[in-house]
N, C-alpha and C positions, 0 to 999 in steps of 0.2 A: 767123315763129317763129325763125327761124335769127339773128337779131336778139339777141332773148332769150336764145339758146344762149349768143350771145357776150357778152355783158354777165352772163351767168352764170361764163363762163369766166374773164371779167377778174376777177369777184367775188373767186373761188377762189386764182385766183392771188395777190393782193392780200393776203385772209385769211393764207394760207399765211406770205405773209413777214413783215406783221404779226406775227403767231404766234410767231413765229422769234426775232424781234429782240427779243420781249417774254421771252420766256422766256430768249432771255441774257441779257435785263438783271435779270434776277431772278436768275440766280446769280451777275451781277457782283458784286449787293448782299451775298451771302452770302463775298466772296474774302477780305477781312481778319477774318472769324471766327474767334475765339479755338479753336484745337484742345483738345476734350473728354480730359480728361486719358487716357483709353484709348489716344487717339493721338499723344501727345506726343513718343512717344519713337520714333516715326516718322523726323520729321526733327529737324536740330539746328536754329539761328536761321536761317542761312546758309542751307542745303538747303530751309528753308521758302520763307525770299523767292522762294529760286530758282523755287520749284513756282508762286508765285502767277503770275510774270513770264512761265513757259512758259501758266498760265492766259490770262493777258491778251496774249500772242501771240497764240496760237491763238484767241482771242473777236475780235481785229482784223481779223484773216485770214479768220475765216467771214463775218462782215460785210461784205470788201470783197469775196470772190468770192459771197456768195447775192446781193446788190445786184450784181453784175456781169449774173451771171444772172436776175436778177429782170429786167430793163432788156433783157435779149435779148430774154427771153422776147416781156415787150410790144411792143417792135418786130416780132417777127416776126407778131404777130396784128394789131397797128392798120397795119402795111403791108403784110400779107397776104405774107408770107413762107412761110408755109406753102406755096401755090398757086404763088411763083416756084420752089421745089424740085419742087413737081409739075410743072409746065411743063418745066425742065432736065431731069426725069427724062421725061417722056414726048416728047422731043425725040431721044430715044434709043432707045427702045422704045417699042412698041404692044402690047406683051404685058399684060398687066396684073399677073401674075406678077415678071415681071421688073422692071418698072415699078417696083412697090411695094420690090423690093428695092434697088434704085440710090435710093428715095426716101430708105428708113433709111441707106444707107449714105453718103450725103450731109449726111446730118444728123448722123449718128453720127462721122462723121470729122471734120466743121465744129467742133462741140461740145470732141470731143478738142484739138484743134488750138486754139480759142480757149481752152480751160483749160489746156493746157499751159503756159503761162507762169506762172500760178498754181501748180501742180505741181512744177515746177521750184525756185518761189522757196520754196515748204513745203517741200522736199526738202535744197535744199542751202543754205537760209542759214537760216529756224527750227529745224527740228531738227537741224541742223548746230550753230547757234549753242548749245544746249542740251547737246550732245555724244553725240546719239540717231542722229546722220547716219553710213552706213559705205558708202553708195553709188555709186558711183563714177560718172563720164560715162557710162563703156562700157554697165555695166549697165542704170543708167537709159534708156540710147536700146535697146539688148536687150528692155529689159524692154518698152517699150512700143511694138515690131515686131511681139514676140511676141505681146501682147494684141490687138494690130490682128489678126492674120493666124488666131487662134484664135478671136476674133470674126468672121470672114468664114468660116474653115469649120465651125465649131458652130454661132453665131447663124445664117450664112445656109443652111447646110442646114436648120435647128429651123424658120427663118422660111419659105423654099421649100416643108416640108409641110405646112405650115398654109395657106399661101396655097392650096396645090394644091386642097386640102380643102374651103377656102371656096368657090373658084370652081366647084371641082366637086359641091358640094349645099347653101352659101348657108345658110338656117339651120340647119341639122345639122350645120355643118361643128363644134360648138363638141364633140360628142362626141368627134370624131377628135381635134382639139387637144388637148382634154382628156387621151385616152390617150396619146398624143404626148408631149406636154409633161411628164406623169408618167413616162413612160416613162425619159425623159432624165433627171428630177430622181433615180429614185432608182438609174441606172444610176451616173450621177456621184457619188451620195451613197456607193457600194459603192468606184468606182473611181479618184473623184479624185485620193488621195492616192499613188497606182500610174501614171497616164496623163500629169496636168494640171501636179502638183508638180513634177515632175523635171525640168521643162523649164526651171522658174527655179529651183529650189533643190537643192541635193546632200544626199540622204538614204542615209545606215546605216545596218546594224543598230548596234545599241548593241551596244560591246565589253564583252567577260564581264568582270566584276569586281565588285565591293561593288556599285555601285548595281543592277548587273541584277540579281544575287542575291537584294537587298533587294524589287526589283518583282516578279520571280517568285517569292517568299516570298508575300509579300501577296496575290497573283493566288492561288495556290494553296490561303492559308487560305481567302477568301473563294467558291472554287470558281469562278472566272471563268479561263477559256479565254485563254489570250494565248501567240500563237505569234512576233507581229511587236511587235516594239520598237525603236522609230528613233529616230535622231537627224538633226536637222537643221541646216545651217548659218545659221540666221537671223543670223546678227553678220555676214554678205553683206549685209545692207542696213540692217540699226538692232542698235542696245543692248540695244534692250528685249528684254524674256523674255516667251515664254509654250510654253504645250504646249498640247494637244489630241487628240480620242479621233476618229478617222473611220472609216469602211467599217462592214458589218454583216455579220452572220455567219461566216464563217471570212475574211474578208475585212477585219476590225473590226482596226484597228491603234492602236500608243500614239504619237505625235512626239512627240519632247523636243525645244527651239532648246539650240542650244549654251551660249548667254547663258543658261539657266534652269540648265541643270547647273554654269555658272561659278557662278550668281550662289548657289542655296541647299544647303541640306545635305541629305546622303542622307534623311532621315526627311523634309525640308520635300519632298522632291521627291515621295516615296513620299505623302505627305499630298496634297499636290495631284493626283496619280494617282489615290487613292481616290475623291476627290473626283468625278474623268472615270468612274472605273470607276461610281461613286454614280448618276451619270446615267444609266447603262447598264442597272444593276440595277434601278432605277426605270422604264422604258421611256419615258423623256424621247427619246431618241433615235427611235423609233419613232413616239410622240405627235409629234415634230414633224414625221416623214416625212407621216403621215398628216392632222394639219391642214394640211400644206403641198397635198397634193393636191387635198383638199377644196377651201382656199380659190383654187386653180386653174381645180377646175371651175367654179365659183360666178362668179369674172371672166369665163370663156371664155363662160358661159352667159350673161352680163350682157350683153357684147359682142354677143353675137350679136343679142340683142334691138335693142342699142341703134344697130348697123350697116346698121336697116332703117328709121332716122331720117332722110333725106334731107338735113334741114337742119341736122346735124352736118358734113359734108362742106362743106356752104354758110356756115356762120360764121366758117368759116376762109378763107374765099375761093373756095371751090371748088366751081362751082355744078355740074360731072356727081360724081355719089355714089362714091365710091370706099374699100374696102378702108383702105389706109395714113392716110388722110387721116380720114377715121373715128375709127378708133386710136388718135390723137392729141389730138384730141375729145375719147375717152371717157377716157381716161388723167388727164385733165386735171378733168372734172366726176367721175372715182370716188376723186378725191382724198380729200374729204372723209371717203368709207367707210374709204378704206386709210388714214386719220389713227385714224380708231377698230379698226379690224383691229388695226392694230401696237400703240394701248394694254392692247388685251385680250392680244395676244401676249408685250406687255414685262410683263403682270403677273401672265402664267403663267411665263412663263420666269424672273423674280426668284422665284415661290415653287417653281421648281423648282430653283432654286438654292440654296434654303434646303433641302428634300431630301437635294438631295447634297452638304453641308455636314453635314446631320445624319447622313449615311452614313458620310462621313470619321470623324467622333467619335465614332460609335457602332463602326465595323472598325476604327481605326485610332489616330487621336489627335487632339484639339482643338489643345493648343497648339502642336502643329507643321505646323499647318494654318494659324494665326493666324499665327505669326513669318512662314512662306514669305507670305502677304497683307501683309503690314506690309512687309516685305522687295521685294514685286514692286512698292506701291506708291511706295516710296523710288526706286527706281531707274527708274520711270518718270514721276516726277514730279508725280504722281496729284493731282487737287483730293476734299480729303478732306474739305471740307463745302460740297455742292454744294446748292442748295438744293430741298427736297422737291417744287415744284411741276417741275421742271424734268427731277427724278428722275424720276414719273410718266409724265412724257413723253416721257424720254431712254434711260433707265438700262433694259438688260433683266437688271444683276447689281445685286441690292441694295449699298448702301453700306457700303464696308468696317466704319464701325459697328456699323451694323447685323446685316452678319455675323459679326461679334465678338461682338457682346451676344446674337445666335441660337444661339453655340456653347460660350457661357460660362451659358448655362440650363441651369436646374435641368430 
């Protein structure tokens, strides 16, 4: 059976990148497409090529690191790579607890460490060359201490009580997970932007004048609550603009990037606000808390089942059944399902985008909802006719078009 497992696994993998390379090539075909006159005035001649050329960077560069990746992968299963990281990790410990943790964190740091160069080179010569790059050495090596070191105390604590759990009641453990893992997701979802953020970015509140005026005007008409309003230094690492709504309950805050209030005018900023507040009012925010849990348990309870497969552990190399090694297994054959999860999820979340687009122009204003999108997609260089199968499978905000012609309806 465990035979099978594996020649299933290769299947998957296989499919997946297949999949991949096909549907960039279907929106390659889409790059010299004539711009629909709606978006013309988007870019000029210039500014256009430039967008295709940052397109077809970034299409080389996913190709050469999924094809990087793709190529590890299969080495590590047709020479049982897998089982030489079990082995190094249980040359350390007999726990199996602990075991299991030296196993991800060996893998987790390898993975880090082989893309790094990849990272590095998208960091400071693509969007560098583009004029998106503002990161500096220091930062970038910060940045990625700091993610190591938050990954070892978040992930291996998160991972430490789950393990504990398994070992201590095997198939039941998937309830404890379960509350576990939700526990964390929505404590984070309340407190990210107060704990996680500050650590790489400098946030204030936003100073009194016109535009806060203008946000707490609006907050006020629409009867929506707002005590915190930030700003953040995002032009510490890119150009680009965006904002965003996080925390819930009294807890629920606005971020502004500094780049977003360089870049549009008080109503386009207030228009994009409405927008986040749009999400709010509609319980998008909530709805995702809550199929995020769902779809938590439903993994953890899949897991559980599928961790009393013996010869998962076995088609990886590993012939005593083990926790970690398991994991990796199922992660691998529940591909398939998380390919269809994420399309049902990218095509809730595009029509709840359409929502709060229709929030915006119904509390606030259409065309300066459209200028600040025409505007974010100029300055980020945006591919503005990507092609529809690829949308499907990609996009979880419909296409600027798209929501142009959603907000210019009757």
């Amino acid at each position: 059976m465990y035979n099978t497992i594996f020649y299933i696994v290769i299947a998957i993998i296989v499919f997946d990148f297949v999949l991949e390379r096909w549907l960039n090539y279907l929106n390659a075909q889409k790059r010299n497409t004539p711009l629909p006159d709606e978006l013309k005035d988007i870019y000029d001649e210039n500014k256009y090529q430039k967008s295709i050329e940052y397109d077809i960077a970034n299409s080389k560069f996913s190709f050469v690191t999924s094809t990087f990746n793709f190529v590890i992968i299969l080495l590590m299963l047709f020479l049982e790579g897998f089982a030489w990281v079990d082995n190094i990790a249980g040359s350390y410990s007999y726990n199996p607890i602990f075991k299991a943790l030296l196993f991800f964190a060996i893998l987790g740091f390898a993975s880090d460490i082989l893309n790094m160069p990849f990272n590095i080179y998208n960091t400071f010569v693509i969007e560098d060359r583009f004029g998106f790059n503002k990161t500096t050495v220091r930062t970038f090596v910060l940045d990625k201490l700091k993610g190591w070191l938050l990954s070892i105390l978040l992930g291996g604590v998160l991972a430490y009580i789950i393990l504990w759990f398994y070992y201590q009641t095997t198939t039941m453990f998937w309830i404890y997970a379960w509350a576990i893992s939700s526990g964390f997701m929505i404590f984070f979802a309340m407190f990210y932007s107060n704990l996680i953020v500050p650590l790489f970015n400098k946030q204030e509140p936003l100073e009194d004048g016109e535009l806060k005026d203008a946000i707490c005007k609006f907050a006020d008409k629409v009867d929506f609550k707002l005590d915190n309003i930030y700003k953040i230094n995002g032009s510490k690492r890119s150009s680009k603009a965006n904002a965003y709504f996080t925390g819930l309950g009294a807890k629920k805050r606005i971020v502004l990037y500094d780049t977003l209030i360089n870049e549009l005018t008080t109503n386009e900023i207030v228009a994009v606000l409405a927008h986040e507040i749009g999400h709010y009012k509609r319980k998008h925010t909530l709805q995702s808390i809550i199929l995020s849990v769902v779809q938590t348990g439903l993994t953890f309870y899949l897991i559980s089942i599928f961790l009393r497969i013996p010869a998962l552990s076995q088609a990886l190399g590993v012939e005593q059944p083990c926790f970690h090694i398991g994991i990796i297994a199922f992660g691998i054959l529940y591909s398939p399902f998380s390919l269809i999860i994420g399309l049902i999820m990218n095509i809730l979340s595009r029509k709840n985008e359409y929502e709060a687009d229709l929030y915006a122009r119904q509390n606030f204003d259409a065309e300066n909802l459209i200028s600040s999108l025409k505007k974010l997609s100029n300055s980020n260089l945006s591919n503005l006719t990507p092609h529809p199968v690829y949308v499907f499978f990609h996009y979880s905000h419909p296409t600027l078009l798209d929501r142009i012609n959603a907000l210019r309806k009757n």
